[in-house]
Wavefront OBJ file of the C-alpha trace (Angstrom):
o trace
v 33.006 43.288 87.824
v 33.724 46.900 89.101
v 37.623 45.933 88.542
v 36.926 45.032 85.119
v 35.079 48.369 84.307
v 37.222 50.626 85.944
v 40.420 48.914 84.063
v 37.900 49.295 81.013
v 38.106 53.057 82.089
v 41.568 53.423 82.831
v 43.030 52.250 79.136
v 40.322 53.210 76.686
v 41.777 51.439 73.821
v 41.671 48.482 75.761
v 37.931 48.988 75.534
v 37.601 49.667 72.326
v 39.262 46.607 70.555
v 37.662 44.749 73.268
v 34.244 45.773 72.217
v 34.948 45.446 68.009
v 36.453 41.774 68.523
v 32.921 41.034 70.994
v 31.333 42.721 67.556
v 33.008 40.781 65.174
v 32.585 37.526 67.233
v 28.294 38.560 67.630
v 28.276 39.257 64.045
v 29.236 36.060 62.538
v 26.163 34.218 64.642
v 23.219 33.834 62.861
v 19.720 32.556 63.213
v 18.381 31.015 60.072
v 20.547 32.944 57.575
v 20.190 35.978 59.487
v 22.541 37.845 61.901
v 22.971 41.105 63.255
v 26.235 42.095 61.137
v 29.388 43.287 62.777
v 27.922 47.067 63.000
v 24.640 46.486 64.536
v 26.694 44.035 66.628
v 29.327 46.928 67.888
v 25.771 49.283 68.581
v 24.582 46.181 70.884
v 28.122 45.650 72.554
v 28.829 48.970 73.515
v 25.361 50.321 74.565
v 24.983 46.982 77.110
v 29.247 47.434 78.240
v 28.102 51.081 78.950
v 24.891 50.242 80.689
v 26.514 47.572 82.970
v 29.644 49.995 83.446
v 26.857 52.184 84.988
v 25.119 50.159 87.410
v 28.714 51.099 88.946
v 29.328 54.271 88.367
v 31.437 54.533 85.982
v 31.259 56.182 82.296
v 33.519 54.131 79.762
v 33.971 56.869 76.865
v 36.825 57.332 74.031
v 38.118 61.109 73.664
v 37.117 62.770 70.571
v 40.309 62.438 68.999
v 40.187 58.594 68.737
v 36.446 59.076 67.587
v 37.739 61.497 64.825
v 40.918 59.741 63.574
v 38.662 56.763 62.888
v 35.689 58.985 61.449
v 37.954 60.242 59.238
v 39.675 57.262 58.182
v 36.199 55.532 57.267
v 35.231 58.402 55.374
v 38.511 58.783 53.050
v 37.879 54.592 52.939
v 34.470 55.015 51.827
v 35.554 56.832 48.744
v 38.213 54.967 48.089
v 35.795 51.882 47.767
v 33.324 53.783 45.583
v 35.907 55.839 43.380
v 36.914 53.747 40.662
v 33.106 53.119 39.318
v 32.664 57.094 40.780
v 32.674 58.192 37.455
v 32.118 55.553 34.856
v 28.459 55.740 36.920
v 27.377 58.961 35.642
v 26.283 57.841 32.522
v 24.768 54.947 30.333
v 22.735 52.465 32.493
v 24.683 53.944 35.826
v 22.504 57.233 35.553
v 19.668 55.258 36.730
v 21.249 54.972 40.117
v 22.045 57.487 40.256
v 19.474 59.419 40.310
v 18.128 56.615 42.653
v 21.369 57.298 44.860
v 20.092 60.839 45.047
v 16.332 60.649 45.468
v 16.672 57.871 48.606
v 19.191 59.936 51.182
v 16.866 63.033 50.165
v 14.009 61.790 51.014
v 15.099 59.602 54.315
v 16.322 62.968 55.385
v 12.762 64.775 54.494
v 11.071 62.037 56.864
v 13.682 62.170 59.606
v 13.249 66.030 60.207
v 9.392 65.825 59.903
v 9.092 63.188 62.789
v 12.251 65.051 64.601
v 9.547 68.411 64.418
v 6.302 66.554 65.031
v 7.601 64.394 67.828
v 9.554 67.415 69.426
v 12.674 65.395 69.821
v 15.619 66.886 71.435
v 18.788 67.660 69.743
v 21.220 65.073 68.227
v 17.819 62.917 68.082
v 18.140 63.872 64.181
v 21.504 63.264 63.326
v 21.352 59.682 65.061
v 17.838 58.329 63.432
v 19.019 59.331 59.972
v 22.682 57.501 60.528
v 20.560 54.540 61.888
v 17.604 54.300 60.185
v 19.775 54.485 56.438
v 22.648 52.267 57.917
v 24.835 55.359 57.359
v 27.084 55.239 60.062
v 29.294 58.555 59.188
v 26.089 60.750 59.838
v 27.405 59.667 63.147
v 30.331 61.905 62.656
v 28.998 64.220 61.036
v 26.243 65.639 63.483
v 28.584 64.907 66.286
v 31.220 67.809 63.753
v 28.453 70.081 63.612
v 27.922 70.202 67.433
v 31.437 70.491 68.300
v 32.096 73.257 65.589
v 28.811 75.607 66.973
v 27.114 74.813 63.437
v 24.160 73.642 65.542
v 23.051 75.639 68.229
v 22.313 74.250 71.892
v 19.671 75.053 73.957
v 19.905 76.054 77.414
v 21.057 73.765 79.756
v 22.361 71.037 76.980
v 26.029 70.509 76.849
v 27.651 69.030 74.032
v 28.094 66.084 75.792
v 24.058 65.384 75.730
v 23.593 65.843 72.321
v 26.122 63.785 71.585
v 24.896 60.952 73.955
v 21.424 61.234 72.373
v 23.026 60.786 68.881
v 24.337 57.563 70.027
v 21.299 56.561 71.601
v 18.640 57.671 68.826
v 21.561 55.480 66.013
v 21.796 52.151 68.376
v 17.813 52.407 68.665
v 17.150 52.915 64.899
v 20.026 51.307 63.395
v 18.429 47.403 64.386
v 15.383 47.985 62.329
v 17.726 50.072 59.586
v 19.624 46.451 59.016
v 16.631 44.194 59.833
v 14.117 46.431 58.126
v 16.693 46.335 54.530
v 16.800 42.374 54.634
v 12.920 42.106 54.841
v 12.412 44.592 51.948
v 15.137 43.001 50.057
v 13.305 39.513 50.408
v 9.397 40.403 50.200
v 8.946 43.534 47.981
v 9.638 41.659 44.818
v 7.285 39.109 45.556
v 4.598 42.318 46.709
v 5.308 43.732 42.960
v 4.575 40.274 41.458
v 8.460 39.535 40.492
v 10.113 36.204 40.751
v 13.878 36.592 42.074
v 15.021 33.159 42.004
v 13.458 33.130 38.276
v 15.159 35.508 37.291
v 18.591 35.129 38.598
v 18.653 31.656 37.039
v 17.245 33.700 33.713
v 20.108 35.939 33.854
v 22.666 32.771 34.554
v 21.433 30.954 31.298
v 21.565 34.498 29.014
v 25.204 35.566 30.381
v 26.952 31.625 30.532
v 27.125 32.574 34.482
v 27.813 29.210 36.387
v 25.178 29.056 39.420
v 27.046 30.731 42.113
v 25.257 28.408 45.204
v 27.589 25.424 43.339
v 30.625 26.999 43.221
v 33.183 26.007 45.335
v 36.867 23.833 45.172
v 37.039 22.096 42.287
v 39.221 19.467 40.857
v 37.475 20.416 37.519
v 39.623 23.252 35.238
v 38.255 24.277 32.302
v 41.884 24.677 30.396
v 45.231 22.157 30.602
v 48.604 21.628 29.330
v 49.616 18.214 28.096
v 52.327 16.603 26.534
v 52.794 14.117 23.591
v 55.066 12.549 21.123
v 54.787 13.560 17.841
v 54.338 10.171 15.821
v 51.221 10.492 13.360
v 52.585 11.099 9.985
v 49.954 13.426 8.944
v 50.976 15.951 11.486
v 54.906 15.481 11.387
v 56.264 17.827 8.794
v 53.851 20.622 9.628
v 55.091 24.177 11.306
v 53.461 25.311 14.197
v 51.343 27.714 12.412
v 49.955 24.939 10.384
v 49.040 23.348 12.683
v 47.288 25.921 14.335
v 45.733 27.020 10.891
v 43.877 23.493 10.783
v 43.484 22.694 14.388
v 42.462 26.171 15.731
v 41.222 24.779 19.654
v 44.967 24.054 20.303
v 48.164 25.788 20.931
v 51.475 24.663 20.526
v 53.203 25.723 24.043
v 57.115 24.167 23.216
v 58.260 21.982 21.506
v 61.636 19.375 22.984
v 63.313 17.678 20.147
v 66.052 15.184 22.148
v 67.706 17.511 24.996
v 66.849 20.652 23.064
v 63.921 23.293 24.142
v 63.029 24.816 20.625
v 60.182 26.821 21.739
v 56.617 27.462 19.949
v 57.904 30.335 16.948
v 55.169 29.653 14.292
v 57.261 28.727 11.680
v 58.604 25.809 13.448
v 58.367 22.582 11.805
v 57.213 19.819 13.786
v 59.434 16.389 13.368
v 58.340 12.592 13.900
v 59.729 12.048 17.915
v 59.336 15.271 18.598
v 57.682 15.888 22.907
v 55.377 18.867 21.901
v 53.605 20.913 24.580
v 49.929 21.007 23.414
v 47.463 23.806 25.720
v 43.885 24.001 25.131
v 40.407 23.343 26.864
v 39.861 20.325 28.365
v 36.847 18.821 25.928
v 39.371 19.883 23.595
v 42.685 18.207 24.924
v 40.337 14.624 25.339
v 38.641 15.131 21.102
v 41.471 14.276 19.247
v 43.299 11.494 21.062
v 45.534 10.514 18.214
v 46.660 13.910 16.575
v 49.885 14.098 17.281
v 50.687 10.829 19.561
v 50.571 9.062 22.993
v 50.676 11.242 26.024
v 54.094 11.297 28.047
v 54.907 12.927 31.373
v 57.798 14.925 29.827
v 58.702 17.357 32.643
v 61.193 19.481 30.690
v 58.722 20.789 27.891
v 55.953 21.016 30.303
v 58.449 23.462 32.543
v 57.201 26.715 30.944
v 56.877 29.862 32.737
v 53.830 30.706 34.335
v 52.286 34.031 36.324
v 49.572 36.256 37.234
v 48.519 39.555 37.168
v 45.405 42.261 37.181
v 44.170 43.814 33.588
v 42.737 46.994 34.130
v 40.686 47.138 31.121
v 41.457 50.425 29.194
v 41.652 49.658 25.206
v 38.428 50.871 23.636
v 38.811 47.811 21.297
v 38.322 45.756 24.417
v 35.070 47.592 25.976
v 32.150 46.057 25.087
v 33.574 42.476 24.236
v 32.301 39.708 25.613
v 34.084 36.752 27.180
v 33.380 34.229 24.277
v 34.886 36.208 21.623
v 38.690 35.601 23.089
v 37.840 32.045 22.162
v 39.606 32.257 18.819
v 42.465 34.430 20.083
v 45.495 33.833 21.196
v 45.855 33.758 24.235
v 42.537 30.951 24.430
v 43.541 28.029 26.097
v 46.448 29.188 27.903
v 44.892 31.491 30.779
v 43.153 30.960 33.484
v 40.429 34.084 34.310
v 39.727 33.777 38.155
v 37.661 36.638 38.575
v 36.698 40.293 37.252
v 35.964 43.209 39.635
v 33.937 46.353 38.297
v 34.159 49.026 40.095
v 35.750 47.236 43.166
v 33.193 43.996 43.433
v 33.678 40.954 41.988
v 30.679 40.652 39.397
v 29.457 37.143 38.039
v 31.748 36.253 35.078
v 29.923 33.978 32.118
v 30.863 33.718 28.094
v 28.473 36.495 27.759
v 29.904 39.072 30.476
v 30.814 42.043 28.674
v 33.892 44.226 29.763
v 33.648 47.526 30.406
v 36.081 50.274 30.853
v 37.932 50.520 34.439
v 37.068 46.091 34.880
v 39.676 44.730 36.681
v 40.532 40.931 35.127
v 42.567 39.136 37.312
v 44.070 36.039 35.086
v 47.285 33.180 35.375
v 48.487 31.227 32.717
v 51.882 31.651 30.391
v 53.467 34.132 30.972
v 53.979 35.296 27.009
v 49.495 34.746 27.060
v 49.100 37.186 30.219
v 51.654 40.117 28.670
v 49.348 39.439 25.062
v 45.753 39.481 27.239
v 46.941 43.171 28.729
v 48.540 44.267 25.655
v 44.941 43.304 24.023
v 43.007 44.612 26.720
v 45.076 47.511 29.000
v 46.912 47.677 31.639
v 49.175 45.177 33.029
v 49.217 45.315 37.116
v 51.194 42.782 39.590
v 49.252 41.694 42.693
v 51.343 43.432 45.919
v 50.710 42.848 49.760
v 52.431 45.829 50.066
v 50.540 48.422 51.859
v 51.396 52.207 50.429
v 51.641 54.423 53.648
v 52.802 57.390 50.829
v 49.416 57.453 49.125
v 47.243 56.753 52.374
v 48.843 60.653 53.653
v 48.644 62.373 50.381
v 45.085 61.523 50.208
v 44.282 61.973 53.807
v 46.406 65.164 53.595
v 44.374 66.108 50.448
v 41.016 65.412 51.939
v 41.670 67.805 55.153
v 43.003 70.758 52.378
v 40.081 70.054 50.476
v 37.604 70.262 53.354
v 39.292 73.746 54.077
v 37.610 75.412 51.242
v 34.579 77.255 51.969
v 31.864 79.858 50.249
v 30.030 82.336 51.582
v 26.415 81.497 51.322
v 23.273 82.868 53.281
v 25.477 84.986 55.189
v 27.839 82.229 56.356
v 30.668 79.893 55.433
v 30.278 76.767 53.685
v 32.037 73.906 52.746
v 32.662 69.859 52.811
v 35.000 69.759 56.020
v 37.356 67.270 57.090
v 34.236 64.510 56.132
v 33.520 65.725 53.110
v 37.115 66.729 51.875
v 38.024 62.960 52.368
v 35.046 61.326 50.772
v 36.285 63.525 47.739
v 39.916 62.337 48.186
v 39.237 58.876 48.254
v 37.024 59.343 44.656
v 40.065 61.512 43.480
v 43.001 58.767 44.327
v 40.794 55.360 43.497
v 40.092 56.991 39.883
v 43.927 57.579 39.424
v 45.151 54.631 40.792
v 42.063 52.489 38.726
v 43.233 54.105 35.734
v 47.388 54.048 36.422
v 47.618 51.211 38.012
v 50.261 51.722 39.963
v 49.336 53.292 43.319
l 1 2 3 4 5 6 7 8 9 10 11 12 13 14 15 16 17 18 19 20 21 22 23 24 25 26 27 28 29 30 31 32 33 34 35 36 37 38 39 40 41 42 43 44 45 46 47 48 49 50 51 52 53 54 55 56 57 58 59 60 61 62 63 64 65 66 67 68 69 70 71 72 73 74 75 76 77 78 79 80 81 82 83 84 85 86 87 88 89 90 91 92 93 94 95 96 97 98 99 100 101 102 103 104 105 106 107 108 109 110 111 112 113 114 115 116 117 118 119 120 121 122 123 124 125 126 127 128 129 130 131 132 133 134 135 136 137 138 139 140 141 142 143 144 145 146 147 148 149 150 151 152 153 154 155 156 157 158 159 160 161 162 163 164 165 166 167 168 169 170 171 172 173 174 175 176 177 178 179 180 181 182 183 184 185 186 187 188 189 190 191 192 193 194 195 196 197 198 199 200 201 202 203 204 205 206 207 208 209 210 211 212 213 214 215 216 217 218 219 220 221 222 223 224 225 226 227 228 229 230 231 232 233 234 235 236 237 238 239 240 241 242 243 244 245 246 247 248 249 250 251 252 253 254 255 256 257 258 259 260 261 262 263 264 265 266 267 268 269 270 271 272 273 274 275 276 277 278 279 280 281 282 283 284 285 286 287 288 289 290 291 292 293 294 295 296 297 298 299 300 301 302 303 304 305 306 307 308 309 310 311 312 313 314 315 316 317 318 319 320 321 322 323 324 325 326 327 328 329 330 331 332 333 334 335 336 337 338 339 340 341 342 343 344 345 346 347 348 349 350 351 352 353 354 355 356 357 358 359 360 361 362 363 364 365 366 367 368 369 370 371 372 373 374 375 376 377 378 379 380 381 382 383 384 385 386 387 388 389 390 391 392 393 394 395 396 397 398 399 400 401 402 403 404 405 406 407 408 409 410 411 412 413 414 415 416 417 418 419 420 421 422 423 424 425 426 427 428 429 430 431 432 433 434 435 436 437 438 439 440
């Protein structure tokens, strides 16, 4: 195995996609519902590669400008992911959190330094308990900055190299029980503080309409259609379309084919006897009234109408606030399809009681005239893109590292965010544009 190591050595970025696909491949394994996560499972991977490379003598390492290109590119990522609910949670029920958010890295840190002092653990020890024990994995980076910059001062005899090695060692010990410790608190303290979680998630299905998540799945089952039939009951020939929308509000008339012509759904459209008409609605709806307009027929032409998809970045204050249900008598009901809504980045249970709020992304397909009337009712209109925007990945980055420049003079020194910090900030500044324009 000493080939294999010192090739290891030789091409460094050899080793370190070897080591994250090992990660990836550890994390998915799990024991009972529980696994070690791709993280903990890179901590594992790399401390036993380096402790094997050893028994040879050699060091595997990555220089510090691979370390800090990807340090810096999680950090700008991190705000990215958190910037579109960034500021939408400073207020109402968000305010909560965060003061939570605030109170918990506060006092992790307040515990960390007290055992660092009582235990009279060497330097870096700090930096790599707190990134561990919080599953914070850019205090990493951070306390490795503040060696490298002279922020923290060495004693004699330790090079930078040793701090940094205890970091590393002090996060892989602490960062097990930081991810093991989290899922055993998740699972027990609710039952220590007398509350029922499976109660009350199926509580808060019933009171939002939220389908139970542990049955969803692919499904022949969809809860709108699009059906054609020939118009022959008297009662209805003779009626426009907005008549018979007045007294049959569940349906919508999609088009209408009368011989080889497409005539289209304009309300004021009168149906005739032998006319093919288009009918959308919800299924229980499509399967009540069996002989309202005629026999079904698999008329290809008038079903041919245009469909798409898109994201609704909810905006219109009319819109905030609304639940679900209440599009049920709109127009658009019975011709879209919702798939999902994301708040603040993560897709959030969706029931006829789920209220929008502003910044929800609603990702919907259906007719294309119903999607352009949903955003024009709701906000902005958004088309999906695989395209990945290199422009507004430098401007931020580029931002973040100006940003981290600035600095005050405070207790007779400099100080500021640096490169970390200005990125974090970056990412909150471009995810609340783009959330808000759409367009990025």
């Amino acid at each position: 195995m000493e080939w294999f190591f010192g090739f290891l050595k030789a091409y460094p970025y050899v080793l370190l996609f070897f080591t994250v696909g090992l990660a990836v491949a550890i994390g998915r394994v799990t024991i009972k519902g529980y696994g070690l996560g791709m993280v903990a499972g890179a901590v594992i991977i790399g401390a036993c590669l380096s402790i094997w490379a050893s028994t040879y003598g050699i060091k595997l390492s990555l220089d510090n400008f691979v370390k800090s290109l990807f340090y810096y590119l999680f950090m700008y990522g991190v705000g990215r992911r958190v910037g579109p609910s960034f500021i939408s949670s400073l207020g109402g029920d968000g305010l909560r959190f965060t003061i939570l958010a605030v109170i918990a890295p506060i006092v992790g840190l307040a515990i960390v330094v007290l055992g660092v002092i009582l235990l009279d653990l060497p330097v870096g020890a700090a930096g790599g308990l707190l990134a561990g024990s919080q599953t914070m994995s850019a205090a990493i980076g951070s306390a490795e900055q503040a060696i490298i910059d002279g922020v923290v001062k060495l004693p004699e005899g330790m090079t930078q190299e040793a701090a940094s090695g205890m970091i590393a060692v002090s996060y892989g010990i602490s960062y097990i029980w930081g991810t093991v410790g989290i899922i055993l608190i998740v699972k027990y303290l609710p039952r220590w503080w007398g509350a029922n979680a499976q109660a009350a998630a199926k509580k808060y299905e019933e009171e939002f309409g939220v389908k139970n998540v542990d049955d969803a799945g692919l499904s022949g089952y969809r809860p709108g259609g699009l059906r054609a039939y020939r118009l022959d009951n008297p009662a209805t020939a003779g009626k426009s379309i907005a008549q018979f929308r007045a007294a049959n509000p569940e349906y919508r008339v999609i088009n209408v084919r009368r011989g080889d012509e497409l005539l289209g759904s304009d309300p004021g459209l009168v149906m005739q006897k032998g006319d093919i008409i288009a009918l959308g609605g919800r299924i229980e709806a499509l399967t009540d009234k069996m002989g309202l307009i005629g026999p079904e027929l698999p008329d290809e032409r008038v079903l041919n109408v245009p469909l798409d998809q898109a994201e609704i970045l909810v905006t219109k204050s009319e819109a905030i606030g609304k639940t679900l249900k209440s599009y049920r008598d709109s127009d658009i009901a019975g011709q879209l399809h919702l798939q999902k809504i994301e708040r603040g980045g993560v897709p959030i249970p969706v029931g006829l009681e789920t209220k929008l709020q502003k910044r929800d992304v609603v990702f919907v397909v259906g007719l294309k005239s119903a999607v352009q009337r949903a955003a024009e009712m709701m906000g902005i209109i958004a088309r999906p893109s695989t395209a990945t925007d290199l422009l507004t990945l430098s401007m931020g980055m580029i931002l973040g590292f100006l940003i981290g420049m600035i600095q005050f003079p405070a207790f007779g020194s400099q100080v500021g965010l640096g490169n970390a910090g200005g990125l974090l900030v970056s990412g909150i500044i471009v995810a609340s544009i783009s959330s808000r324009l759409r367009f990025f």
